[in-house]
TORNUGU-369255 format. One line per field, with one value per residue (C-alpha): residue in one letter; chain; residue number from 1; x, y, z. Coordinates in nm, 4 decimals. Layout:
N
res: [A/...]
chain: [A/...]
n: [NUM/...]
x: [X/...]
y: [Y/...]
z: [Z/...]
REM end
This chain:
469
res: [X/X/X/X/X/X/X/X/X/X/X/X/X/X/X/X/X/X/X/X/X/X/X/X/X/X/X/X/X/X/X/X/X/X/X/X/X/X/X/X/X/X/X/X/X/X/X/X/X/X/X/X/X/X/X/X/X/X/X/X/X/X/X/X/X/X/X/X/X/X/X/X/X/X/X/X/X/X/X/X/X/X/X/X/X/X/X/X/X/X/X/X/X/X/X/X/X/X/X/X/X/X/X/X/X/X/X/X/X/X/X/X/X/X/X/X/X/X/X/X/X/X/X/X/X/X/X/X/X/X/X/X/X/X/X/X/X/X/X/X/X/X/X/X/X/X/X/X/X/X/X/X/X/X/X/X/X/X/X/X/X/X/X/X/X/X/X/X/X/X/X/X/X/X/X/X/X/X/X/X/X/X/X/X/X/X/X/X/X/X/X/X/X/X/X/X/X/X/X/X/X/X/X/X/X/X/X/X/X/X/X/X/X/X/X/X/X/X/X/X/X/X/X/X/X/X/X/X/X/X/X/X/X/X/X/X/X/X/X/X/X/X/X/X/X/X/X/X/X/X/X/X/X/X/X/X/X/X/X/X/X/X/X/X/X/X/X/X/X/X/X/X/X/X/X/X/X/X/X/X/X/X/X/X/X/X/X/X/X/X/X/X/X/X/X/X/X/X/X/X/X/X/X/X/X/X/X/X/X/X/X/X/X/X/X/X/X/X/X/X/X/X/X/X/X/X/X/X/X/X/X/X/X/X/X/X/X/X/X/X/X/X/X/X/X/X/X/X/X/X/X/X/X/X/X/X/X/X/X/X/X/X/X/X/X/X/X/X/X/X/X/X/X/X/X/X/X/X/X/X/X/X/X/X/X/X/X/X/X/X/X/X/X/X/X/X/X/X/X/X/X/X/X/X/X/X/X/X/X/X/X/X/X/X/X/X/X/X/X/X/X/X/X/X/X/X/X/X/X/X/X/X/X/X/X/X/X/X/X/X/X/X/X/X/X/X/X/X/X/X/X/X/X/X/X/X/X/X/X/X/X/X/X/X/X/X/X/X/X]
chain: [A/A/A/A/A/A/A/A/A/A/A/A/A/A/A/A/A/A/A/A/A/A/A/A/A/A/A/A/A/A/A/A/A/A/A/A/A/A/A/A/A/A/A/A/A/A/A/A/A/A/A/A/A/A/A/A/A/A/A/A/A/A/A/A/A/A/A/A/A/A/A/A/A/A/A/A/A/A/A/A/A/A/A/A/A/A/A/A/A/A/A/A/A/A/A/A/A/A/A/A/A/A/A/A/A/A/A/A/A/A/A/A/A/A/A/A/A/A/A/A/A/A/A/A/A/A/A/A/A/A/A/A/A/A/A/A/A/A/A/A/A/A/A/A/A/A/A/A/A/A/A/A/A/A/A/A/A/A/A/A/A/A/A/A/A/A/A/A/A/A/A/A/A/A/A/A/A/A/A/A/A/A/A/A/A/A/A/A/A/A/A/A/A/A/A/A/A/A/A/A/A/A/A/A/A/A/A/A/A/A/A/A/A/A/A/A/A/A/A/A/A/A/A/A/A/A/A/A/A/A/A/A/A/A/A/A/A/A/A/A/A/A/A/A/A/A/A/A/A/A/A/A/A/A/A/A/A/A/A/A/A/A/A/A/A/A/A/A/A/A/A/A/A/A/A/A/A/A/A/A/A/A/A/A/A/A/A/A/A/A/A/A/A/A/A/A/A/A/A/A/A/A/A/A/A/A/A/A/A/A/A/A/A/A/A/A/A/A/A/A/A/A/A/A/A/A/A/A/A/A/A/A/A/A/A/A/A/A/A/A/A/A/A/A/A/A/A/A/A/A/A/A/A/A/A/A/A/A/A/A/A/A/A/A/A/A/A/A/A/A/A/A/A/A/A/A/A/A/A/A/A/A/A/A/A/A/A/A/A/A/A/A/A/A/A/A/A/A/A/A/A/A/A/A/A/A/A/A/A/A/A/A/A/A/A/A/A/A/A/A/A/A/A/A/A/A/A/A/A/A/A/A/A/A/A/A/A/A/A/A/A/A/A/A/A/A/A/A/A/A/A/A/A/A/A/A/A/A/A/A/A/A/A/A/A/A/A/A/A]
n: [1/2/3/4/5/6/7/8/9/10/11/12/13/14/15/16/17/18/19/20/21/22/23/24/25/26/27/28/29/30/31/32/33/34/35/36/37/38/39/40/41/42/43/44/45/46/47/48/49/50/51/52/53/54/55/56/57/58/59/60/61/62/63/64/65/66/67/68/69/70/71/72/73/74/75/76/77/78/79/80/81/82/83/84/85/86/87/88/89/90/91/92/93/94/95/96/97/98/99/100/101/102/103/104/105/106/107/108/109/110/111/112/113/114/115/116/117/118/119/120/121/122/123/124/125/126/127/128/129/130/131/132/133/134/135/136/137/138/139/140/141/142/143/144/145/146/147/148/149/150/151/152/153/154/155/156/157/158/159/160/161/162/163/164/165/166/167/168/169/170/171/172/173/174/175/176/177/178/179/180/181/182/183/184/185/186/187/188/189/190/191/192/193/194/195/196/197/198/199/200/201/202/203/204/205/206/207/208/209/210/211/212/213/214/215/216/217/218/219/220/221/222/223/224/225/226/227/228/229/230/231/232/233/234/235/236/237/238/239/240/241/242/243/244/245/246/247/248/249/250/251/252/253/254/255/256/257/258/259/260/261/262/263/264/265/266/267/268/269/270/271/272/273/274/275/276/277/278/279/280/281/282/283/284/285/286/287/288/289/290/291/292/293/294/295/296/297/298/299/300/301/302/303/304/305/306/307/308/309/310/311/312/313/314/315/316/317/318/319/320/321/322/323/324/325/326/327/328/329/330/331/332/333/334/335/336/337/338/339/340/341/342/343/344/345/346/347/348/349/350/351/352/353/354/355/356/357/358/359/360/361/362/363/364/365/366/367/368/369/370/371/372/373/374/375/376/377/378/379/380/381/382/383/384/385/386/387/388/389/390/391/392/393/394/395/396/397/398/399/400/401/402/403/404/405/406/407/408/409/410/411/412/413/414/415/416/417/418/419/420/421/422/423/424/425/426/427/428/429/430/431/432/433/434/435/436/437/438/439/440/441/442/443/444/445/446/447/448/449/450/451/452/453/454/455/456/457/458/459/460/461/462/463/464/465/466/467/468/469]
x: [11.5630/11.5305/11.8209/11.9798/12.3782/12.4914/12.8630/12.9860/12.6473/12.6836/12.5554/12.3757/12.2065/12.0804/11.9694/11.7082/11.6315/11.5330/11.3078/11.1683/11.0546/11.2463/11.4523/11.4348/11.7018/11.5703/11.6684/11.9973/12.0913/12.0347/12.1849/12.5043/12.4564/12.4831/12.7634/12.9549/12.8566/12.9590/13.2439/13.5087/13.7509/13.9490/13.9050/13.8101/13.4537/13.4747/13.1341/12.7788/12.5244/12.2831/12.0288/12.0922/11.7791/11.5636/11.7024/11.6463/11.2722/11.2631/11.4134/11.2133/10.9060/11.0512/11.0674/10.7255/10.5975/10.8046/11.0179/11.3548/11.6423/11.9321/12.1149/12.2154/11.8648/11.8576/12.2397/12.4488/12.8215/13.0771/13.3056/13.6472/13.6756/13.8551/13.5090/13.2467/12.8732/12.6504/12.4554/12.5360/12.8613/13.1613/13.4887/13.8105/14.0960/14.1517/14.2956/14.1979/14.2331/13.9128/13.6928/13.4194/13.4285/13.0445/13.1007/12.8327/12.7633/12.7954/13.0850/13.0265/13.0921/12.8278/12.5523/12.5992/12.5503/12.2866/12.0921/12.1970/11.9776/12.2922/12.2469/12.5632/12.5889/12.9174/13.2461/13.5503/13.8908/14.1884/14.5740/14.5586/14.5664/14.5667/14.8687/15.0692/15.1809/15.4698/15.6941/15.7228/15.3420/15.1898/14.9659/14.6022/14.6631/14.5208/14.4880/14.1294/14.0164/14.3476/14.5016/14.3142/14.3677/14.3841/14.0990/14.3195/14.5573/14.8696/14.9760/14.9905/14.6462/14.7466/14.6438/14.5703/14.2275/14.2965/13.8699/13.7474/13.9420/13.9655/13.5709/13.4601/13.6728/13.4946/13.1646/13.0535/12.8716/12.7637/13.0700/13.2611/13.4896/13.8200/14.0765/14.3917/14.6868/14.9148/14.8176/14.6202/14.3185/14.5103/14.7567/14.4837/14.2686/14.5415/14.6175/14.2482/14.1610/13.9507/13.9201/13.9842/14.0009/14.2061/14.0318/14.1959/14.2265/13.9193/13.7109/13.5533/13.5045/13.7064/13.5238/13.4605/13.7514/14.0192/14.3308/14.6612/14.7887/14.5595/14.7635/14.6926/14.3877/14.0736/13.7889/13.6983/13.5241/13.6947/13.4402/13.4283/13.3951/13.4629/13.0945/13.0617/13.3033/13.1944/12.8412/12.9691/13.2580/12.9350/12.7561/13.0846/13.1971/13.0534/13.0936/13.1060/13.1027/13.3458/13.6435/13.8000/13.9558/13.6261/13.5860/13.8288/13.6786/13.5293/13.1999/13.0883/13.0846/12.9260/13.1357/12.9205/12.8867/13.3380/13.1998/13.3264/13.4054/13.6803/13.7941/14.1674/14.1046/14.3274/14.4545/14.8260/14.9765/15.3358/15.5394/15.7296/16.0405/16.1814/15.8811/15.9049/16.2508/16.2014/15.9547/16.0187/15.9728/15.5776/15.4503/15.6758/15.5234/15.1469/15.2213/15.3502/15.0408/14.8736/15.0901/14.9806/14.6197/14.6148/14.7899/14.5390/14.2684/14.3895/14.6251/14.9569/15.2002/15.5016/15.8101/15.8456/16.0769/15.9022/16.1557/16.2055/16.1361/16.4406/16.3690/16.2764/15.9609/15.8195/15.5122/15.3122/15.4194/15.3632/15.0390/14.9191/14.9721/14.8371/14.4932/14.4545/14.4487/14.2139/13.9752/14.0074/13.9788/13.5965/13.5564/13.3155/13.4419/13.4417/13.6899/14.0565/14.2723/14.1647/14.5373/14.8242/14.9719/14.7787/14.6807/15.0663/15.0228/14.7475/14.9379/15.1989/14.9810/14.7880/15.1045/15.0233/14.6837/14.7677/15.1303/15.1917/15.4020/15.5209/15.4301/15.7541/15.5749/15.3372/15.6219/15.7612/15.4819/15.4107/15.8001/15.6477/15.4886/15.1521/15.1126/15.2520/15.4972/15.8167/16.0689/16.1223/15.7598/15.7303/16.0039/15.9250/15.5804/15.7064/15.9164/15.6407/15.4537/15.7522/15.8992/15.5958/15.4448/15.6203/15.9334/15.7208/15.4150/15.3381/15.5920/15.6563/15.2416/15.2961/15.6238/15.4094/15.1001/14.9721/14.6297/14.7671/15.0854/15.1113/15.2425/15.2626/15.0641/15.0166/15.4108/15.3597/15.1425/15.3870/15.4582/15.0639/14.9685/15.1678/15.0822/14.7055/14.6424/14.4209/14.4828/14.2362/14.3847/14.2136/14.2765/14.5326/14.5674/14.7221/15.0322/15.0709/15.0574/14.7068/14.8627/14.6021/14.7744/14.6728/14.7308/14.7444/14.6781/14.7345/14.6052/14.6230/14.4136/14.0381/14.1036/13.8827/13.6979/13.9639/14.1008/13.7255/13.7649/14.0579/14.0258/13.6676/13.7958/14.1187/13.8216/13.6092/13.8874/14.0421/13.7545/14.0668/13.8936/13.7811/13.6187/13.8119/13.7658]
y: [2.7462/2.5786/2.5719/2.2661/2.2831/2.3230/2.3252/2.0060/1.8022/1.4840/1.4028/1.1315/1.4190/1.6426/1.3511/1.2766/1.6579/1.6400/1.3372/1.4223/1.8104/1.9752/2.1107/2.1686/2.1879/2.5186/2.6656/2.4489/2.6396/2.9678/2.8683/2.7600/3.0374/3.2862/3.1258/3.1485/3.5365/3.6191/3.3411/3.3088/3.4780/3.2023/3.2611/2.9455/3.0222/3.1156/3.1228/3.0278/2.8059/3.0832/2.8407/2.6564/2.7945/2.7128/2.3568/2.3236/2.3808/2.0992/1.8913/1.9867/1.9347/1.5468/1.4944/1.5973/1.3360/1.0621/1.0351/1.0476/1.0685/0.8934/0.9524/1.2932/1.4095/1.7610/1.8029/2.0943/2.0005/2.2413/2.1640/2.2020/2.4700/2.1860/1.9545/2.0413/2.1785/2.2186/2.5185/2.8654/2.8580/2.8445/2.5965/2.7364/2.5115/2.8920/3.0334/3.3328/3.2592/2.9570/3.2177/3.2704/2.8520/2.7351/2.4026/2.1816/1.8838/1.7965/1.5640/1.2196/1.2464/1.5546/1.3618/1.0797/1.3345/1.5267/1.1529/1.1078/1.4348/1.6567/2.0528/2.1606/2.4719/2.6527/2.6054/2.6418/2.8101/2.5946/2.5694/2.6839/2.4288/2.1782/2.2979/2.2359/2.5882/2.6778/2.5555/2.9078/2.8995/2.8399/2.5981/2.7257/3.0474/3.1045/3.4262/3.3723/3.3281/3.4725/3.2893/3.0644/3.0682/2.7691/2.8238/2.6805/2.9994/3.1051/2.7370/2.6026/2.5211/2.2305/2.1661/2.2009/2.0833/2.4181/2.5562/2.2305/2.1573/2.4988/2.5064/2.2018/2.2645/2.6049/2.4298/2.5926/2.2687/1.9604/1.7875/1.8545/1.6865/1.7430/1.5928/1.4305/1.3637/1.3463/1.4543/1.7054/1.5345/1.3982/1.7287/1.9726/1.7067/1.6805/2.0187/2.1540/1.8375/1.6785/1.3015/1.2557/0.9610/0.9450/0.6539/0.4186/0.5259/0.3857/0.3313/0.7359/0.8058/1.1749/1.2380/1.6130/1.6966/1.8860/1.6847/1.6850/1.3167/1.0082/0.7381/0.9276/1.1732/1.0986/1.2897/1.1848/1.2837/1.5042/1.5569/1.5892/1.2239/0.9267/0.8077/1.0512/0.9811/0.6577/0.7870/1.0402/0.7452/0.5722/0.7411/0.8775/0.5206/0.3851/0.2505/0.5324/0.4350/0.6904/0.6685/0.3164/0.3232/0.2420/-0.0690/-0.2730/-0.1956/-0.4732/-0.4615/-0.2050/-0.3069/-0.1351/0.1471/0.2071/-0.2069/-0.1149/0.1282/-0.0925/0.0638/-0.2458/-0.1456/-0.1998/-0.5252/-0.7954/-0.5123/-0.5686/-0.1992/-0.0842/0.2193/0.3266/0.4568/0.6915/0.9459/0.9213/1.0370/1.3884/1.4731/1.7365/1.6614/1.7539/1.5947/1.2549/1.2826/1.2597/0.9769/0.7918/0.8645/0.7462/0.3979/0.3430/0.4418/0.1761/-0.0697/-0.0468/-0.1127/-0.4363/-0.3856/-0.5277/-0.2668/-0.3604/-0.1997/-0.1988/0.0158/0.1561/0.2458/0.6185/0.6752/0.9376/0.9498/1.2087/1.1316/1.2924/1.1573/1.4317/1.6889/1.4228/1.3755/1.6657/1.8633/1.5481/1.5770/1.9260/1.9626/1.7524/1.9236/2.2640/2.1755/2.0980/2.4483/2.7078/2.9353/3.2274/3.1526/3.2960/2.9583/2.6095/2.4802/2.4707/2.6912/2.9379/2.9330/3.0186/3.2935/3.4599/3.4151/3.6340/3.8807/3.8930/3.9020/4.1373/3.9375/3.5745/3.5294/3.6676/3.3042/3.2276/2.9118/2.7133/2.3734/2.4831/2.5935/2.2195/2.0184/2.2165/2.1035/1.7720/1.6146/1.5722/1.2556/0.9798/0.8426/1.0198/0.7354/0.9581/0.9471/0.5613/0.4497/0.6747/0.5789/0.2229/0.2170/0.4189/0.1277/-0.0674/0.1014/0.1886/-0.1294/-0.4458/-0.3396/-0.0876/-0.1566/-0.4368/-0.6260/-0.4945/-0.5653/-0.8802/-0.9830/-0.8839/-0.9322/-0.6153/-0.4131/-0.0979/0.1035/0.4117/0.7210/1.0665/1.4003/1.3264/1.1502/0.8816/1.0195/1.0251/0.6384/0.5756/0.8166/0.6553/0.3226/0.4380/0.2601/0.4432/0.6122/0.7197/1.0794/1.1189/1.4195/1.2803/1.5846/1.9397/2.0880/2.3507/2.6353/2.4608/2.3366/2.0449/1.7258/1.3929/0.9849/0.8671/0.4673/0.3142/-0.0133/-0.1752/-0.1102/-0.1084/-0.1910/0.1184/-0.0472/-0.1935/0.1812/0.2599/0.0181/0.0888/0.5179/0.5022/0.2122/0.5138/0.8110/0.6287/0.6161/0.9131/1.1495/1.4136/1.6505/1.9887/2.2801/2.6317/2.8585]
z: [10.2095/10.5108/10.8012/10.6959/10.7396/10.3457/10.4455/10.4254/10.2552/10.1232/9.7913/9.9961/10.2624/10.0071/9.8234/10.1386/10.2247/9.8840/9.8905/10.2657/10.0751/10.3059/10.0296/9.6512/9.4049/9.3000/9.7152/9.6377/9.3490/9.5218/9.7624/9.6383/9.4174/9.7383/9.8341/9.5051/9.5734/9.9560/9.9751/9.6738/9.7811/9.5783/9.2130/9.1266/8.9029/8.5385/8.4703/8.6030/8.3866/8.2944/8.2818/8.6311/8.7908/8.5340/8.4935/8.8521/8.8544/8.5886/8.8285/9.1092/8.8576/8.7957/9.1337/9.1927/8.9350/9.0654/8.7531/8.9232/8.6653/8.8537/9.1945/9.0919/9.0647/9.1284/9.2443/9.1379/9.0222/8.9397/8.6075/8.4829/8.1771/7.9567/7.9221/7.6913/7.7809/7.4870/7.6601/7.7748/7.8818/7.7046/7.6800/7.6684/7.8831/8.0168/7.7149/7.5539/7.2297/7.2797/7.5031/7.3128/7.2020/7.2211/7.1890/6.9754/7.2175/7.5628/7.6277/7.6713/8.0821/8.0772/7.9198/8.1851/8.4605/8.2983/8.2566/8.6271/8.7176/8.7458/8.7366/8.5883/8.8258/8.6613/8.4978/8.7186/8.6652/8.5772/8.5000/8.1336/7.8435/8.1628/8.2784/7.9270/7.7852/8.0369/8.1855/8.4403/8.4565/8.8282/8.9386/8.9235/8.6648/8.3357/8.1220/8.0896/8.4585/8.6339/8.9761/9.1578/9.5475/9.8192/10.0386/10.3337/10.3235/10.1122/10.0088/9.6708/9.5098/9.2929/8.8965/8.7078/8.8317/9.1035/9.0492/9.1122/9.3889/9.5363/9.4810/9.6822/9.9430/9.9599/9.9380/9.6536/9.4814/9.6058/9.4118/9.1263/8.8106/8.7162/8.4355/8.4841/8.2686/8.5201/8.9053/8.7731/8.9856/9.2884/9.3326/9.3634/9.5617/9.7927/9.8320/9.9080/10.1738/9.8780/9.7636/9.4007/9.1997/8.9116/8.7433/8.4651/8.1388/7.9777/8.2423/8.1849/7.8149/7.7195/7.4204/7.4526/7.6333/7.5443/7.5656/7.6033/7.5619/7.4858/7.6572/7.9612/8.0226/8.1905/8.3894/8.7458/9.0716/9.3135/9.6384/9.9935/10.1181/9.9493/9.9487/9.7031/9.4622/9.4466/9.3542/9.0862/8.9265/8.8862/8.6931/8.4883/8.4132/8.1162/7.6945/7.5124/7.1058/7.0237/7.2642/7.1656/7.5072/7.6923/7.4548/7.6510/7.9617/8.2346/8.3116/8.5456/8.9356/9.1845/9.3704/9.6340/9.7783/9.7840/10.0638/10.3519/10.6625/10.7674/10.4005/10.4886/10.7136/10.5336/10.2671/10.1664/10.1000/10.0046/10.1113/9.8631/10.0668/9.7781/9.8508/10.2037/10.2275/10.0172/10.2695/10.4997/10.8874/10.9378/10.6605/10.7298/11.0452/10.9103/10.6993/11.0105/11.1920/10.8672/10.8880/11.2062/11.1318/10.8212/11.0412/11.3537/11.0783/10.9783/10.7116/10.6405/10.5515/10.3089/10.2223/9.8285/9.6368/9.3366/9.0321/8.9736/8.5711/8.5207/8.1126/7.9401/7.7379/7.4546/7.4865/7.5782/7.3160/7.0488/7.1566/7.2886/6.9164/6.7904/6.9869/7.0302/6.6049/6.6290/6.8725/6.7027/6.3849/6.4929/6.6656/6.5276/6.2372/6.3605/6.6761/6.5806/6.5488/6.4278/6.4871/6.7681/6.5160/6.4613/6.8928/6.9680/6.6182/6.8311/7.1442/7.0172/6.8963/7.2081/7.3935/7.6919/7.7703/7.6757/7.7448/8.1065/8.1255/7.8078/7.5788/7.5509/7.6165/7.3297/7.1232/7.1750/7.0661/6.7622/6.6891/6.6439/6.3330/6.4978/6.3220/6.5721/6.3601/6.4692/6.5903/6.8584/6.9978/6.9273/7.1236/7.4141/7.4114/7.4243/7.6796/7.8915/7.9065/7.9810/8.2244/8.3998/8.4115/8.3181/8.4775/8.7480/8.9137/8.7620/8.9312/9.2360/9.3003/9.2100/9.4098/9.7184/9.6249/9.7162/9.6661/9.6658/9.6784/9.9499/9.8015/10.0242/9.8525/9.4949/9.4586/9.2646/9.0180/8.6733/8.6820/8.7569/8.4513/8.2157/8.3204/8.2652/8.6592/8.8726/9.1994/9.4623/9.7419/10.0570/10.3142/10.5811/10.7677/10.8123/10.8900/11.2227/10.9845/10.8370/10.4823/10.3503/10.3165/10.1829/10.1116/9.7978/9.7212/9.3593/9.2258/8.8956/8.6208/8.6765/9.0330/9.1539/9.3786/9.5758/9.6183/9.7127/10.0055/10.1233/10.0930/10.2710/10.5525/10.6208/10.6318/10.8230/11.0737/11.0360/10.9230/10.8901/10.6373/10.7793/10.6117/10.5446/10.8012]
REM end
C-alpha cells in the first residue's frame, strides 16, 4: 500500500485514491486488516469476513473493467452482530446461545451495501440482545464477545451499538452500521466522537435484523464525518417488499445536495432546558460553546420545553418476545433454542458462560403473551404515540416552528424512539480528562436531510472530532 494517511479517510478520499490507482481495495483490506491486528486494544471485533480479501480482488477486478457497482465500490464497513450476512460469519446479537447461527440471507440493509460495492470487512461486538437481557448488564458487554472498551480512555462506551462505535473511532473500517431502538446509535456515537444518524422508522428496511421492538428499531450509519453518513443513509434507504414500514415512506431525496456548509443559516433550533440542567459543569459548558457556535452560523436558537414521558411502558417487552419468536423460529435446526423460552432454558443451563448479568428483562417479556393483544401493551403503545408526538414533539415544533430540537449527549433519545422521528449526533467536543462528547439535533419524521444540513453546517465549523491517541 502506498503512504496515504488511512487514519481518518473519508469514504469520499479512498473513493479517489481508488479511482486515481493509487490504491486498491485489496491494500485497503490489508490494511485495515493490520490495523484490526496491532490496534484493538478495545474489544470491539467479533469476527472477520473470511472471505474479505477475496471479495476485494473482485472489486478491484470491477473497477478495472469500468463496471463500478455504486459509491461504496470497494469500501470495507464494519457491522453490528444483530444484522444478518448470508456468508461466513455468523449472527448472534452477542449471545451464546445464537453463536453458531448461519443465517440464510443477507438482510435487506446488507444487500443494499453489497449492490453499493461494499466489502463487509467484519462483524463487531455489541451490548447483548441489543442491550435487552439485564437490567445490571453494562453498556458494550456480551457473553459472546466480552467488554468492549472506549478508545478515548476509561469512559463509558455507549450501546449497545459499543463495536461499531468503538471501531470507527479506532479507524478500523472506512465506516460502519449500527441499530437503534432507543440511543443505541446516538449513545455510542456520542460517546466515541462519531456521527450517527438514527434515521426514521421506515425510512431503512430491518428485515434481517434481530429485533427488539417494531415501533422502534432501525439500522443507520455511524462514521467519522457527516459527508459520510450521508453517503452510507443513501444507499441504506430504500422500499423493501417485506418490511411494511418502508411502504409509507417519501420518495428518496438526495442526502448528499443537504451537504451545505451555511447548513444552519436561517435554521430555527430549540434547547430543551430539562437536559441542560442535569448536566454537570464541563459538559454545560460545551453545549454553551456549541450555542454560540450554532448562533454565529446563522441560526436562531429557541427555548422550548420538551415534556418528560415519566410512564412506564410495556412496549418493548411486548414486542420484543413478539419479534424475537419470530426470528428464531426461522433459525437453522440444529441451533439449541427456536424460542425466548427455550433462549432463557439454555441461559440457565449455561449459567457460568451466558449469565455473568442475569436476564430479568428477558424473564419480563417472556411474561407477556407475545401476541400483541394484551390490553396492557395496547394502551401503552397508544399513548406512546400520543405522548410522544401529538402532545410532544409534534407540538412544541410546531408552536415555534422549528427544524430541529437541541438535545446534549444522546438525552432526548426515548421520546424520539417512540415517536419513530429521526435524530442526527455529531462530536461537540471533549472534556479536560479527554471524555468524547457530542450534539444531538431531532427533526420530524423523514426530515433527515434537514438534520444533514444542519449537523454538517455545525462540523464544518467546528471540525471538533479528533482521533484516539
Amino acid at each position: 500500500m502506498n503512504n496515504f494517511p488511512l487514519e481518518e479517510a473519508t469514504l469520499s478520499s479512498l473513493q479517489l485514491e481508488l479511482a486515481s490507482g493509487t490504491l486498491s481495495s485489496f491494500d485497503l483490506v490489508q490494511a485495515y486488516l493490520g490495523r484490526i491486528a496491532n490496534k484493538d486494544g478495545t474489544n470491539s471485533i467479533l469476527e472477520i469476513n473470511p472471505d474479505a480479501l477475496f471479495l476485494a480482488c473482485q472489486m478491484d477486478r470491477e473497477r478495472k473493467a469500468e463496471k463500478l457497482r455504486g459509491p461504496l465500490h470497494g469500501l470495507p464497513l464494519l457491522i453490528k452482530d444483530n444484522i444478518d450476512t448470508a456468508d461466513g460469519m455468523h449472527t448472534s446479537a452477542g449471545t451464546l446461545v445464537l453463536a453458531d447461527n448461519y443465517a440464510k440471507q443477507d438482510a435487506f440493509i446488507v444487500g443494499k451495501l453489497r449492490e453499493a460495492g461494499a466489502i463487509i470487512l467484519g462483524k463487531v461486538n455489541m451490548t447483548e440482545w441489543a442491550n435487552f437481557m439485564s437490567e445490571p448488564m453494562p453498556n458494550g458487554f456480551s457473553a459472546r464477545g466480552g467488554q468492549v472498551r472506549n478508545p478515548y480512555g476509561s469512559f463509558d462506551v455507549g450501546g449497545s451499538s459499543s463495536g461499531t462505535g468503538a471501531a470507527i473511532a479506532n479507524n478500523l473500517a472506512a465506516a460502519g452500521i449500527g441499530t437503534e431502538t432507543s440511543g443505541s446509535i446516538l449513545s455510542p456515537s456520542s460517546s466515541n466522537s462519531l456521527v450517527g444518524i438514527k434515521p426514521t422508522v421506515g425510512l431503512v428496511s430491518r428485515s434481517g435484523i434481530i429485533p427488539i421492538a417494531h415501533s422502534q428499531d432501525t439500522a443507520g450509519p455511524m462514521t467519522r464525518s457527516v459527508e459520510d453518513a450521508a453517503i452510507l443513509l443513501q444507499v441504506m434507504a430504500g422500499t423493501d417488499k417485506e418490511d411494511p414500514a418502508t411502504l409509507s415512506a417519501p420518495a428518496l431525496p438526495d442526502y448528499t445536495a443537504s451537504l451545505q456548509k451555511e447548513g444552519l443559516k436561517g435554521k430555527r433550533l430549540g434547547i430543551d432546558g430539562h437536559t441542560l440542567d442535569s448536566l454537570p459543569p464541563e459538559k454545560r459548558e460545551l453545549m454553551d460553546k456549541a450555542f454560540t457556535v450554532l448562533r454565529a452560523q446563522g441560526a436562531e436558537l429557541i427555548n422550548v420545553q420538551v415534556p418528560k414521558i415519566t410512564r412506564e411502558s410495556s412496549v418493548l417487552y411486548h414486542e420484543f418476545k413478539h419479534g424475537v419468536n419470530r426470528y428464531l423460529r426461522k433459525v437453522s435446526a440444529h441451533l439449541p433454542a427456536h424460542t425466548l423460552k427455550e433462549v432463557m432454558e439454555w441461559n440457565r443451563i449455561n449459567t457460568g458462560a451466558a449469565l455473568v448479568h442475569g436476564q430479568d428483562i428477558l424473564e419480563a417479556a417472556e411474561k407477556t403473551d407475545g401476541m400483541l393483544k394484551q390490553a396492557e401493551y395496547l394502551q401503552d403503545r397508544l399513548a406512546d404515540i400520543r405522548e410522544s408526538r401529538t402532545e410532544g414533539l409534534d407540538p412544541v415544533m410546531a408552536d415555534a416552528k422549528l427544524d430541529a430540537i437541541i438535545f446534549p449527549s444522546y438525552y432526548g433519545c426515548d421520546i424520539a424512539a417512540k415517536a419513530g422521528y429521526p435524530s442526527i449526533t455529531v462530536p461537540a467536543g471533549y472534556t479536560e480528562a479527554g471524555e468524547p462528547f457530542g450534539i444531538t439535533f431531532t427533526a420530524g419524521a423523514f426530515e433527515e436531510s434537514t438534520l444533514i444540513e444542519i449537523g454538517y453546517g455545525y462540523e464544518c465549523a467546528t471540525k471538533h472530532r479528533k482521533a484516539p491517541k
